[in-house]
Backbone bond lengths (Angstrom), bond angles and torsions (degrees), N, CA, C in turn:
res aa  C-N    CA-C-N  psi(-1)  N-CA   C-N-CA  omega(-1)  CA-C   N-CA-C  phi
1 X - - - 1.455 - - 1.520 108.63 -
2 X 1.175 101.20 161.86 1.817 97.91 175.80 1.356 106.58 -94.10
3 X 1.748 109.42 157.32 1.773 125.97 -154.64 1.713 84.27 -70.64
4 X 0.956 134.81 -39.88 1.596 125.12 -179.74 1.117 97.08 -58.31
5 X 1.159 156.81 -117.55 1.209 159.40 -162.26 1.882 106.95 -14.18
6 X 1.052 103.49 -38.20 2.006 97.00 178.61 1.253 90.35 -94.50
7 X 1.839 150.64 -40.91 1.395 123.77 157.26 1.611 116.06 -12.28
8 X 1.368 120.71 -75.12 0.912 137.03 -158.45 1.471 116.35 -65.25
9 X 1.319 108.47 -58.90 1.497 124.36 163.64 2.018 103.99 -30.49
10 X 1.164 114.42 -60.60 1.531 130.92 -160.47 1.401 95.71 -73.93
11 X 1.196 114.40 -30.64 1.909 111.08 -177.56 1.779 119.35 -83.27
12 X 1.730 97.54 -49.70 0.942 112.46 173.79 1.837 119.16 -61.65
13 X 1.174 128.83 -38.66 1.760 130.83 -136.89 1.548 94.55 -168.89
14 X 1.731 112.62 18.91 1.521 94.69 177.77 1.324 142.78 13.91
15 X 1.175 89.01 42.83 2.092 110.21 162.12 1.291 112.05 -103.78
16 X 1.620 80.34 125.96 2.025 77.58 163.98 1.418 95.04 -121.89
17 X 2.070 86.63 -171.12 1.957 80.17 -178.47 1.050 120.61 -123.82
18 X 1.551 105.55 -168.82 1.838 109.04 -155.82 1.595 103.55 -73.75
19 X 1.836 93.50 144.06 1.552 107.67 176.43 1.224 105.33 -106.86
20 X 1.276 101.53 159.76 1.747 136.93 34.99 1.464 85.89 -81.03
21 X 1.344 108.31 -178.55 1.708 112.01 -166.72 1.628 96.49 -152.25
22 X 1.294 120.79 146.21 1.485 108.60 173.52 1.598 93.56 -160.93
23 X 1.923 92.05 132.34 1.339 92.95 179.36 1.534 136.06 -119.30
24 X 1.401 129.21 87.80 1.166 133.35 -152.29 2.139 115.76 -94.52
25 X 1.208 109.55 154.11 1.364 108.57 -179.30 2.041 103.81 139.50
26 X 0.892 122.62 -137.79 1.653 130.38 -167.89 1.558 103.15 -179.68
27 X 1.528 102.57 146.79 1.225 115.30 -173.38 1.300 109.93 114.70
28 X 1.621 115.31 151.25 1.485 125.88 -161.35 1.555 86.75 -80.86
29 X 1.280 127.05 -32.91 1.636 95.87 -178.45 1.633 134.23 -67.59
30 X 1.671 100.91 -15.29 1.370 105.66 153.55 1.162 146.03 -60.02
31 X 1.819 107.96 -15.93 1.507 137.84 142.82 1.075 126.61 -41.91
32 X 1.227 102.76 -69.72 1.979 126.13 162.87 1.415 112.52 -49.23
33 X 1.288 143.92 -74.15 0.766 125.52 -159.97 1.288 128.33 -66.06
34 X 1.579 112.93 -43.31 1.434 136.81 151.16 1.645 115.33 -2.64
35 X 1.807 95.75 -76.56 1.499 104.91 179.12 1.386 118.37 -62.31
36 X 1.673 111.83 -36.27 1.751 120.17 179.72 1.505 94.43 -57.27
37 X 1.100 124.51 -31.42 1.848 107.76 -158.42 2.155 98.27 -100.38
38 X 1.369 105.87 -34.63 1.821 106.02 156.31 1.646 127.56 -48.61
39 X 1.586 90.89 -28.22 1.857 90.15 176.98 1.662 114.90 -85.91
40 X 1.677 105.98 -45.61 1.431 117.59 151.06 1.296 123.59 -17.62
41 X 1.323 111.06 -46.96 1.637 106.76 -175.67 1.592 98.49 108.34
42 X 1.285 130.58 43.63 1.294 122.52 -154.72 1.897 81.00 -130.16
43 X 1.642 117.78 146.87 1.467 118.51 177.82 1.338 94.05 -113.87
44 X 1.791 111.91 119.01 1.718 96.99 164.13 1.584 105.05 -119.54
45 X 1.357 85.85 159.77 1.333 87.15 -173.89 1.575 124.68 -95.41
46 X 1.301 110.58 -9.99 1.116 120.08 159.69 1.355 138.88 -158.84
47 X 1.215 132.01 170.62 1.441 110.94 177.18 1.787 100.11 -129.44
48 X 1.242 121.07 107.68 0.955 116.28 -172.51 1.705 124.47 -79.76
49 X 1.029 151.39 43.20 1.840 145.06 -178.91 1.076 127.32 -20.92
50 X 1.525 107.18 96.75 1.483 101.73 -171.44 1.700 111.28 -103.26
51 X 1.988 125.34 31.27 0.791 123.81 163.90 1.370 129.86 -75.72
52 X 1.145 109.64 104.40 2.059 115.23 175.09 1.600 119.32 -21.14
53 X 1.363 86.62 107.94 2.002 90.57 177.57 1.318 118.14 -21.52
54 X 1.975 106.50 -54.66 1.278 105.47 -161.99 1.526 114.93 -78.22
55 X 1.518 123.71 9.80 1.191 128.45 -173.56 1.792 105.64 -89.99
56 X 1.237 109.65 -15.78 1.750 125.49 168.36 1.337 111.84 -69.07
57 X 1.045 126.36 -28.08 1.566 139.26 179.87 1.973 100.83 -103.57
58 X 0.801 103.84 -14.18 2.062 100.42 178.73 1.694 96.06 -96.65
59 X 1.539 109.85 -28.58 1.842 83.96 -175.45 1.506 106.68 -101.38
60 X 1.495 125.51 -4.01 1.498 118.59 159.17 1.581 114.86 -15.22
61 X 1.527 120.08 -62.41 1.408 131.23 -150.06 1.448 76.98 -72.49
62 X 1.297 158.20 -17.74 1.535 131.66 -176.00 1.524 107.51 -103.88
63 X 0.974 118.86 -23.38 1.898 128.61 158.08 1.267 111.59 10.02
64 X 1.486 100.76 -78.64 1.830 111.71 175.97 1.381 113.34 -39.97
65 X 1.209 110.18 -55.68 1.783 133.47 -167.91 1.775 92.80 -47.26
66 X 1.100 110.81 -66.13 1.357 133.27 -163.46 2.185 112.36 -57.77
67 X 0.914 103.54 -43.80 1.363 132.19 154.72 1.713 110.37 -30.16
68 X 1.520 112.12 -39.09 1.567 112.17 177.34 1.442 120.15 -85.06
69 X 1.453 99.96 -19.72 1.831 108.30 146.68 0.963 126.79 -73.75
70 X 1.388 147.64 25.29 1.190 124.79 -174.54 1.391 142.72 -41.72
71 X 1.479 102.62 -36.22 1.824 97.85 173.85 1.506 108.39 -59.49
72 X 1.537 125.46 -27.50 1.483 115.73 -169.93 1.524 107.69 -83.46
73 X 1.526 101.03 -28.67 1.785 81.04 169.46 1.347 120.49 -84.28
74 X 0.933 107.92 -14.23 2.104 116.85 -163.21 2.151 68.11 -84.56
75 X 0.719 112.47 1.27 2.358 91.88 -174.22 1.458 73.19 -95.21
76 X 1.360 126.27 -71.47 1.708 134.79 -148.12 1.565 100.05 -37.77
77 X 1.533 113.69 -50.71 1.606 132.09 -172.71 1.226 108.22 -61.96
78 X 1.301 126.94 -42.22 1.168 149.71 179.59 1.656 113.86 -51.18
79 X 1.379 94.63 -59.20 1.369 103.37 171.62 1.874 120.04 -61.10
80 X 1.102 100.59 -57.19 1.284 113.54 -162.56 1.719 82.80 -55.98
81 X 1.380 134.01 -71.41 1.110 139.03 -166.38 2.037 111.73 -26.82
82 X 1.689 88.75 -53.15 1.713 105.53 176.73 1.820 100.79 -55.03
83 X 0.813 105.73 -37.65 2.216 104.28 -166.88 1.250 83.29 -75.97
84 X 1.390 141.92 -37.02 1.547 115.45 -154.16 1.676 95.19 -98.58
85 X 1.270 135.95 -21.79 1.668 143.56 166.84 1.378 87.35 -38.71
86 X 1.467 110.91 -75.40 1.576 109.63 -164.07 1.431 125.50 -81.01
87 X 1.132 102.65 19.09 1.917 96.63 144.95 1.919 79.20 95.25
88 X 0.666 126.71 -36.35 1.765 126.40 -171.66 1.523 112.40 -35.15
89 X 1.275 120.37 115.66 1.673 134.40 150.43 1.223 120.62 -7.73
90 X 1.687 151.97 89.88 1.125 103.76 156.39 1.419 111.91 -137.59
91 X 1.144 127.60 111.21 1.473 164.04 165.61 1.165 113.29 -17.57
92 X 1.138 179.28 -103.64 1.466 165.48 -161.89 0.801 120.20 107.87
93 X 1.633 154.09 136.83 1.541 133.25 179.77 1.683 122.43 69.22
94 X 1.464 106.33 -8.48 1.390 89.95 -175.97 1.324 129.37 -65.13
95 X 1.442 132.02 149.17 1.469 142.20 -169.42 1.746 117.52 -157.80
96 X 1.201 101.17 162.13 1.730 102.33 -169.75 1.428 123.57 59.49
97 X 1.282 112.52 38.76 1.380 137.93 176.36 1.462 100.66 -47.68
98 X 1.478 102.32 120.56 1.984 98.68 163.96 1.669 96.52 -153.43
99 X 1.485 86.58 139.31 1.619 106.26 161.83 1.295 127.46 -83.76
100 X 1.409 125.36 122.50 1.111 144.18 -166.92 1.291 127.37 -116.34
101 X 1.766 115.56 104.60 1.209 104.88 -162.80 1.169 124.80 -75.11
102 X 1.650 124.88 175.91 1.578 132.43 -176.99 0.952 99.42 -93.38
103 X 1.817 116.61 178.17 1.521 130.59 162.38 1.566 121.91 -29.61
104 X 1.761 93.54 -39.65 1.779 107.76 -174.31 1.714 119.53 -87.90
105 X 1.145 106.34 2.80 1.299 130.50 -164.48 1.633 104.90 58.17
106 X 1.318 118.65 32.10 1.388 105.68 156.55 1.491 101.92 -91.38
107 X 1.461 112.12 -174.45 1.075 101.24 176.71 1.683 127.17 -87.50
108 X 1.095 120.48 179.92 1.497 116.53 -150.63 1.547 104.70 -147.19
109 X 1.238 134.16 0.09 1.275 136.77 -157.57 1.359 112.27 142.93
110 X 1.286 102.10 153.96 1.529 127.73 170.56 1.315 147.86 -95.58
111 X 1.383 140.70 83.71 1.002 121.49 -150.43 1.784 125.10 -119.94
112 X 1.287 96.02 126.22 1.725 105.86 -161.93 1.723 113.00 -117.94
113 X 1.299 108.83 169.80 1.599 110.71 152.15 1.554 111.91 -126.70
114 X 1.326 106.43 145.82 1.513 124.29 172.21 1.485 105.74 -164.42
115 X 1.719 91.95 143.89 1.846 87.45 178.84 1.502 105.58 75.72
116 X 1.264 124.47 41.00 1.311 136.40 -177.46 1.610 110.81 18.82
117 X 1.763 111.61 52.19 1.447 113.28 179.21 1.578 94.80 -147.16
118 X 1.387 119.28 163.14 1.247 133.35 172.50 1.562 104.12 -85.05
119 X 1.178 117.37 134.16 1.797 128.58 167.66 1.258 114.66 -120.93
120 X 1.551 102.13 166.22 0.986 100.09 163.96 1.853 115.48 -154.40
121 X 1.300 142.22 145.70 1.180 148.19 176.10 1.548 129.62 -101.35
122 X 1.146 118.49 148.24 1.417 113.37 171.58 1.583 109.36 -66.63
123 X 1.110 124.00 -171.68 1.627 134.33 153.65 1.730 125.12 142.82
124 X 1.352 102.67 135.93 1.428 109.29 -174.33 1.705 106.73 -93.68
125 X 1.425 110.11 1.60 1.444 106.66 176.03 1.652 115.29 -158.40
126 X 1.045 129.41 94.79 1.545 125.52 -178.03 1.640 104.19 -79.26
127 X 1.492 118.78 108.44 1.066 113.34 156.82 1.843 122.22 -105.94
128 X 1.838 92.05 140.44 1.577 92.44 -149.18 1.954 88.62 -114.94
129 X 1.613 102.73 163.43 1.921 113.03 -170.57 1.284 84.03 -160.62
130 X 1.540 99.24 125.24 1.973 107.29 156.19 1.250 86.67 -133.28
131 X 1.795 128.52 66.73 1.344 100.47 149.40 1.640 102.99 123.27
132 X 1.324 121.68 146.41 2.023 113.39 140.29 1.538 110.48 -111.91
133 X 1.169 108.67 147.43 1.712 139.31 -172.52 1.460 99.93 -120.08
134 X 1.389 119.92 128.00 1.536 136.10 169.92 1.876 100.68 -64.52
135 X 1.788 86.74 130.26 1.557 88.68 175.72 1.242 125.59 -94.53
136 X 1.440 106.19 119.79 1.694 102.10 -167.50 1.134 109.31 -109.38
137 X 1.064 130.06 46.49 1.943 137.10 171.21 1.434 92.77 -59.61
138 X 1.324 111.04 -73.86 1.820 100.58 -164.66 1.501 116.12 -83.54
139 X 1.206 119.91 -9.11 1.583 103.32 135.13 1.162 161.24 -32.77
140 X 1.604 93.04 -60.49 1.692 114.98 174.46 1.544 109.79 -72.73
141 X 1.926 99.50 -33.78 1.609 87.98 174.72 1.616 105.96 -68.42
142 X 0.928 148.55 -27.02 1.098 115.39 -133.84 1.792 85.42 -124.45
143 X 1.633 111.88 36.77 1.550 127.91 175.27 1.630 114.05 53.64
144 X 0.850 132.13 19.60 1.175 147.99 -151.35 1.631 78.47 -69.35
145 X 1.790 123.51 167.39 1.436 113.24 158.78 1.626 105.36 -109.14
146 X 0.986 118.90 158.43 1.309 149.91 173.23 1.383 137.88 -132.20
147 X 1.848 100.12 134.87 1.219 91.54 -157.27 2.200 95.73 -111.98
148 X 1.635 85.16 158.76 1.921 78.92 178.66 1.675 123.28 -91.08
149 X 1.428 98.37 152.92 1.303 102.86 -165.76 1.421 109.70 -110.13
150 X 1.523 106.09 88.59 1.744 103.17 -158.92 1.548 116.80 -57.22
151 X 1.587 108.26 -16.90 1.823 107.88 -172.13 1.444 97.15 -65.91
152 X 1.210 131.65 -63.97 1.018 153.30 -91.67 1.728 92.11 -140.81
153 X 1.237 119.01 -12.04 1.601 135.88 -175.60 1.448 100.78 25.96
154 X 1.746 109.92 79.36 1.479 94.51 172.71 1.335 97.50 179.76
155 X 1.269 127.73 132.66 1.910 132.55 -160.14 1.822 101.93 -78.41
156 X 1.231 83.44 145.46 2.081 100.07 171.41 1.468 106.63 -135.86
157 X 1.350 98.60 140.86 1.680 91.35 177.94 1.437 104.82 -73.99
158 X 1.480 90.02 169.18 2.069 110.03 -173.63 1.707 97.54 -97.20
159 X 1.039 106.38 114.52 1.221 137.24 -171.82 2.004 118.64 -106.80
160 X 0.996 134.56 168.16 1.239 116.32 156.45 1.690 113.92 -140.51
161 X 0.911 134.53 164.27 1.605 146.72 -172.65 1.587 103.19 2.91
162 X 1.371 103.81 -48.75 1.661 125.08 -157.63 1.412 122.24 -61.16
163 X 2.315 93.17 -47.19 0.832 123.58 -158.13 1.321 121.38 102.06
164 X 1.399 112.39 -15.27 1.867 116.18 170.91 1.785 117.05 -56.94
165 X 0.983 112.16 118.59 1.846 112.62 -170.48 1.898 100.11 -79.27
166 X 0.733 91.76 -172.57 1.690 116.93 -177.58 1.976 113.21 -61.94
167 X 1.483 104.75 -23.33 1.570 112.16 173.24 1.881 87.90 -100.22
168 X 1.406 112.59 134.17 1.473 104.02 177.27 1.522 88.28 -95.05
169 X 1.871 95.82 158.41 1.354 116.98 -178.72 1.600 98.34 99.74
170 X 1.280 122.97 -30.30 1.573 113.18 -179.11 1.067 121.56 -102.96
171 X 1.105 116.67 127.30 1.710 131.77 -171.41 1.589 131.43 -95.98
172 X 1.008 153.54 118.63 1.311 151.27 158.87 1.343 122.63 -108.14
173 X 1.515 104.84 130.95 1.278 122.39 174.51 1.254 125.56 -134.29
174 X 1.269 123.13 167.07 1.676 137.75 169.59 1.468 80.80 76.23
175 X 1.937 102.40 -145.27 1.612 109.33 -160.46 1.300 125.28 -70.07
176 X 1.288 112.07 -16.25 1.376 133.20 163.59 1.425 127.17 -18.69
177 X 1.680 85.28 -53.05 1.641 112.37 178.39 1.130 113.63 -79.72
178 X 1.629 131.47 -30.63 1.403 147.15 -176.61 1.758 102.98 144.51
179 X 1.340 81.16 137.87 1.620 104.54 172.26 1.340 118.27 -27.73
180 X 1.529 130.12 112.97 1.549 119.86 167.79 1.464 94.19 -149.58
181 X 1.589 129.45 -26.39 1.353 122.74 -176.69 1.590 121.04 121.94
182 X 1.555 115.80 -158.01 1.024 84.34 -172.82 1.516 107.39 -119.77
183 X 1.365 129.40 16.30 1.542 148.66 156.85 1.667 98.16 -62.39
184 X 1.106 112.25 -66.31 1.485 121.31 180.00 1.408 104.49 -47.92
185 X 1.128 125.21 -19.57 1.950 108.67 -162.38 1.379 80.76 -100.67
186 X 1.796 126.29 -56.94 1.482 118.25 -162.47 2.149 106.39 -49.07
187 X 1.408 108.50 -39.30 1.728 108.28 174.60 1.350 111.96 -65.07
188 X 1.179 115.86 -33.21 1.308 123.98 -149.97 1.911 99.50 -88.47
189 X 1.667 104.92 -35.22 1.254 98.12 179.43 1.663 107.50 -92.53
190 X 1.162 127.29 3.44 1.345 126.72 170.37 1.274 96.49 -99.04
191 X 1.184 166.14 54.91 1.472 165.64 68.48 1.584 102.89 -47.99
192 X 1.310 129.30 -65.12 1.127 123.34 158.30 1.799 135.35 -0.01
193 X 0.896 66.16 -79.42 1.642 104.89 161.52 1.644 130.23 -32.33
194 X 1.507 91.28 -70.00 1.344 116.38 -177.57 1.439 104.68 -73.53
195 X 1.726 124.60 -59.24 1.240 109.87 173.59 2.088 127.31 -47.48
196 X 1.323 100.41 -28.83 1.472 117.60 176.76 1.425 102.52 -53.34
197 X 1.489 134.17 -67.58 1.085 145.77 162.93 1.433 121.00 -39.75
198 X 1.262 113.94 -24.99 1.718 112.68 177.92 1.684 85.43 -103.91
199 X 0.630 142.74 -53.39 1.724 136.47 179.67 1.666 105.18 -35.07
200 X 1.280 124.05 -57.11 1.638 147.38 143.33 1.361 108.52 -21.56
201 X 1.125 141.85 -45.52 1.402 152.57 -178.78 1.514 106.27 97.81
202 X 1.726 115.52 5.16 1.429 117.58 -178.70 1.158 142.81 -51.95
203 X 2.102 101.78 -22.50 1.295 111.73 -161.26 1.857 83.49 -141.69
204 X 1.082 120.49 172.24 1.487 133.75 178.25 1.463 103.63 -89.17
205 X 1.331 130.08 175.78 1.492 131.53 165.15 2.092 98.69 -71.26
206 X 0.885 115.09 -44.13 1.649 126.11 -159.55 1.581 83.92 -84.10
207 X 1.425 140.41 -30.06 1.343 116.49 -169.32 1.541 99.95 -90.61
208 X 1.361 119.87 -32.98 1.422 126.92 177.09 1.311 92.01 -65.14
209 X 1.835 154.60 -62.89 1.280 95.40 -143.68 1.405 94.37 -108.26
210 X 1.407 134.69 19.51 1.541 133.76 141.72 1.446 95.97 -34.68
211 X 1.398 126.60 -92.00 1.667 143.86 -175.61 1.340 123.10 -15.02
212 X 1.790 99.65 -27.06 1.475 116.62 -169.05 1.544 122.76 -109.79
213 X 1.570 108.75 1.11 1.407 104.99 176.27 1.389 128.74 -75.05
214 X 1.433 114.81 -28.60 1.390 118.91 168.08 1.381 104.72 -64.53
215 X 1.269 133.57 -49.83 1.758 138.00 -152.42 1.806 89.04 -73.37
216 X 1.440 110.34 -27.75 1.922 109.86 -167.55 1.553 83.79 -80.38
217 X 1.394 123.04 -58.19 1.249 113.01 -155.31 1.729 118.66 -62.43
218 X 1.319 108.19 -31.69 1.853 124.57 179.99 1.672 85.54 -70.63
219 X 1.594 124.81 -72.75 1.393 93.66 -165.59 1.975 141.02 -77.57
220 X 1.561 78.93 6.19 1.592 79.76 168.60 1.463 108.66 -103.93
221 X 1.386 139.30 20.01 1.208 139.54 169.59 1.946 104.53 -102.00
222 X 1.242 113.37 -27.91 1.490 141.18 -167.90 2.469 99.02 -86.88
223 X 1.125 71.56 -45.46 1.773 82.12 177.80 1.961 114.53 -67.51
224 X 1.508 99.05 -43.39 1.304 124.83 -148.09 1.845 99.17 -61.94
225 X 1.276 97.94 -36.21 1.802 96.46 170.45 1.715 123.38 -78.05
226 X 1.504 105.19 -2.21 1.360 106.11 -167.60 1.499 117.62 -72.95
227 X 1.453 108.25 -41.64 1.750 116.76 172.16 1.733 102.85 -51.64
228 X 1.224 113.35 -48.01 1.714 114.38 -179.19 1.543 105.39 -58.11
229 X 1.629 120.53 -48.88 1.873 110.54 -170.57 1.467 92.40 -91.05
230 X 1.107 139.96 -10.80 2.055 111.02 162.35 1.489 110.57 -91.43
231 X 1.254 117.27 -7.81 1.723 107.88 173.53 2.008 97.83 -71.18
232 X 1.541 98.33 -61.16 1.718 89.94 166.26 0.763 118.26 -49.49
233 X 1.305 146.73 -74.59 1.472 126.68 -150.75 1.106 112.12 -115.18
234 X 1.137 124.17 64.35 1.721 150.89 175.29 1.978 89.23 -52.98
235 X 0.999 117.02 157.16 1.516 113.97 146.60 1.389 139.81 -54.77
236 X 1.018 136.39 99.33 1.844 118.66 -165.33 1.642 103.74 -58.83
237 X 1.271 102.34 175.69 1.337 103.47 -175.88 0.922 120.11 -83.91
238 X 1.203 117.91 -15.37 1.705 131.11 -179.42 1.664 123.97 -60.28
239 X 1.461 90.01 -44.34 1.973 117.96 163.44 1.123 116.22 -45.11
240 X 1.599 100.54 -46.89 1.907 104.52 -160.82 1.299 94.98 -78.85
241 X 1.282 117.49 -49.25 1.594 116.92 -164.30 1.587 96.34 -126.16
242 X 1.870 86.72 84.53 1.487 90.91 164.02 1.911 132.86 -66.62
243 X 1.573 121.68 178.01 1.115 97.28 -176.10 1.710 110.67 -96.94
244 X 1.776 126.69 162.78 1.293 112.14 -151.84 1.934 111.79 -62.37
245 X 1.424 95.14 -36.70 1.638 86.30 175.02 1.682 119.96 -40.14
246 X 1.508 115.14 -29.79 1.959 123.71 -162.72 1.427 104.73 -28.98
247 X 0.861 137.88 136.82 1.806 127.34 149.71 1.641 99.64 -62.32
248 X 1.152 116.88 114.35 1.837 113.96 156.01 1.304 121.81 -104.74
249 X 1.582 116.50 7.57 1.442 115.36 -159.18 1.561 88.90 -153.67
250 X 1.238 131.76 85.09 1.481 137.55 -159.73 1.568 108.98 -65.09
251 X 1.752 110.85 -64.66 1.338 138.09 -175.99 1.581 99.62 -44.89
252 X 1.387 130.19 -46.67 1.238 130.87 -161.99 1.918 113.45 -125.61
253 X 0.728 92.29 5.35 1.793 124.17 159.47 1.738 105.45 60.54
254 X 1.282 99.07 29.16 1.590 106.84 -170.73 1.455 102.86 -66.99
255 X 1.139 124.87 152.86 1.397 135.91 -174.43 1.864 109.40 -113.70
256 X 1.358 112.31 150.18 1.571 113.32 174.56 1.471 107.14 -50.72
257 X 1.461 124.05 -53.75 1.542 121.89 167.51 0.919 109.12 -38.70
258 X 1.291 145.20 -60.65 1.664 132.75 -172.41 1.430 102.36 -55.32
259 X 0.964 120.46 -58.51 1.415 109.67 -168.16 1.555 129.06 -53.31
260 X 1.661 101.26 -35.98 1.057 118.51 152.15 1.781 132.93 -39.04
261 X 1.561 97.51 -52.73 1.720 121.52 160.83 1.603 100.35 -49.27
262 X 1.263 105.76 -59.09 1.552 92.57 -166.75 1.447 115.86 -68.87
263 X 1.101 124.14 -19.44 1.529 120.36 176.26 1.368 107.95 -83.28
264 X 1.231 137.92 -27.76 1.014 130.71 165.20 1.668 119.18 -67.61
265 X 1.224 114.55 -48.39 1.728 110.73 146.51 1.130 135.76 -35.95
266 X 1.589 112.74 -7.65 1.127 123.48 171.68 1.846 122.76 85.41
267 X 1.330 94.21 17.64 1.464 105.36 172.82 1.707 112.22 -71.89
268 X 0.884 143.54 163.60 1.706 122.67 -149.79 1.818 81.18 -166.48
269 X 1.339 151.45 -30.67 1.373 139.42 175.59 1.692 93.31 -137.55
270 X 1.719 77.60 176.82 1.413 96.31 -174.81 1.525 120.49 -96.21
271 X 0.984 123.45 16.95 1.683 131.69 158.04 1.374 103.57 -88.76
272 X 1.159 126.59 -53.01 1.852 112.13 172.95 1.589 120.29 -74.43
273 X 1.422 101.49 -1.17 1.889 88.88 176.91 1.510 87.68 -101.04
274 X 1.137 138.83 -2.89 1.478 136.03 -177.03 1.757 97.14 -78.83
275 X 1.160 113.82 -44.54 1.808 132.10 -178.84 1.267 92.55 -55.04
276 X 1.555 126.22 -59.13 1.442 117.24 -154.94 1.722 105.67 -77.40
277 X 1.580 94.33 -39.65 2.015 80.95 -163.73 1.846 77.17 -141.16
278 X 1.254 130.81 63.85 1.493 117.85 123.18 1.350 98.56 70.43
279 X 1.741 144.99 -36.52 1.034 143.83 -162.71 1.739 96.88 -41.35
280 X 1.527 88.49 148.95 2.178 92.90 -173.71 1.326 123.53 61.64
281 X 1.317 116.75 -4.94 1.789 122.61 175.17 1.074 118.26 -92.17
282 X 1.471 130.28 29.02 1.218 133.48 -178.13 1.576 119.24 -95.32
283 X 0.983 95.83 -165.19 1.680 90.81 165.13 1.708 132.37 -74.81
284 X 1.572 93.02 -26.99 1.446 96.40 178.90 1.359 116.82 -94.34
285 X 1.490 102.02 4.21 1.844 108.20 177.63 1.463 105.17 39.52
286 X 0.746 157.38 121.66 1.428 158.11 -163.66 1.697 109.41 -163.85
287 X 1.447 114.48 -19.33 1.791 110.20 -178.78 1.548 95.57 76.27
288 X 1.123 134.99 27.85 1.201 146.25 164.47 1.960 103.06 -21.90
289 X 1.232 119.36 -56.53 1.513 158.04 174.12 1.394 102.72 -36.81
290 X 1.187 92.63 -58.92 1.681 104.71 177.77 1.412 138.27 -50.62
């Protein structure tokens, strides 16, 4: 399952999951969750990093930038520091991630390369993270435009200072708009706010952006590390263009090759590859298709 989904699980219903446990993918929430499930009382056995060496040397040039956050990086350090206290695995370079089933056909182990060698791990649960992506379901419905976010391979609506998008009267805020957290959404939606109220005739232009210098100043100090964590943990290429065996469609067991099949059949969106092979018609509806 993915570490969001056992976040949630562990917050909500204090469950965690079955060990040995090993947690592979990139991104500070693989940090987070890691340590949330070490304090739990949870044993993992590893933490696998599957961010590209050379992507450590591409977000240098945002370093400085990143520096005006300090509490969020001194947390990142923080963390990593806590996994290595407790004796915890964590793997570097890993790539060619495959799940490997057990006797029961659950799964049974993990199997990767790093260190220019093939490995392999025990585990009763691989939880996998490449990342968070702004959800634009009610965006796109509602035609909004959007612009792409090549680090980060994944669309945000076009917004301006305010947060007003391209239909006036409609607003977006917090991650919606793009990843910054949740300091950034509380500034970000009190600008919101304030312009709404001067739109209203409630507030003056000069009283609105009096109102707004603290909310500008918190979210451009809150933003300022973000060019530094999507240069790291960009998606590898391996993610985007998985290989055709991948499961991408769990519920209905469709594979990246099929999908592949279907575009070559000439299926062209994801409502007719849903017709042909079910992808996203499962139980977890997920837009699998998509």
């Amino acid at each position: 399952m993915t570490c969001g989904a056992a976040q949630i699980l562990l917050k909500s219903s204090a469950l965690v999951p079955a060990q040995p446990l090993v947690l592979a993918g990139s991104g500070p929430l693989l940090l987070l969750i890691s340590a949330q499930l070490h304090r739990a009382g949870v044993a993992i056995e590893a933490i696998l990093d599957t961010t590209p060496k050379h992507q450590y040397f591409s977000a240098l040039k945002h370093l400085p930038g990143a520096f005006r956050n300090l509490p969020l990086l001194a947390k990142g350090v923080g963390l990593l520091s806590e996994l290595r206290r407790a004796g915890i695995r964590r793997i570097t370079g890993a790539s060619q991630l495959e799940a490997v089933a057990g006797n029961d056909e659950r799964i049974g182990a993990v199997r990767f390369s790093a260190g220019g060698e093939r490995r392999e791990l025990p585990c009763a649960t691989l939880l996998v993270h490449q990342g968070v992506v702004p959800n634009v379901q009610l965006t796109r419905a509602l035609e909004l435009q959007h612009d792409r976010d090549e680090l980060q391979q994944c669309w945000r609506p076009r917004i301006d200072t305010w947060g007003e998008s391209s239909r006036p009267g409609i607003f977006v805020a917090g991650d919606s708009a793009g990843i910054a957290g949740a300091l950034a959404a509380e500034a970000f939606g009190t600008l919101v706010a304030l312009q709404a109220a001067h739109q209203l005739d409630r507030l003056s232009a000069t009283e609105r952006d009096a109102q707004a210098r603290d909310a500008q100043a918190e979210l451009g100090r809150q933003r300022a590390i973000r060019p530094f964590l999507d240069a790291l943990y960009r998606p590898a290429r391996e993610f985007l263009l998985p290989a055709d065996e991948t499961i991408v469609c769990r519920c209905e067991e469709v594979t990246a090759g099929e999908l592949r099949r279907m575009v070559d059949d000439g299926c062209r969106g994801p409502n007719q590859t849903k017709a042909f092979c079910r992808s996203g018609m499962g139980p977890c509806r997920a837009g699998c298709a998509g």
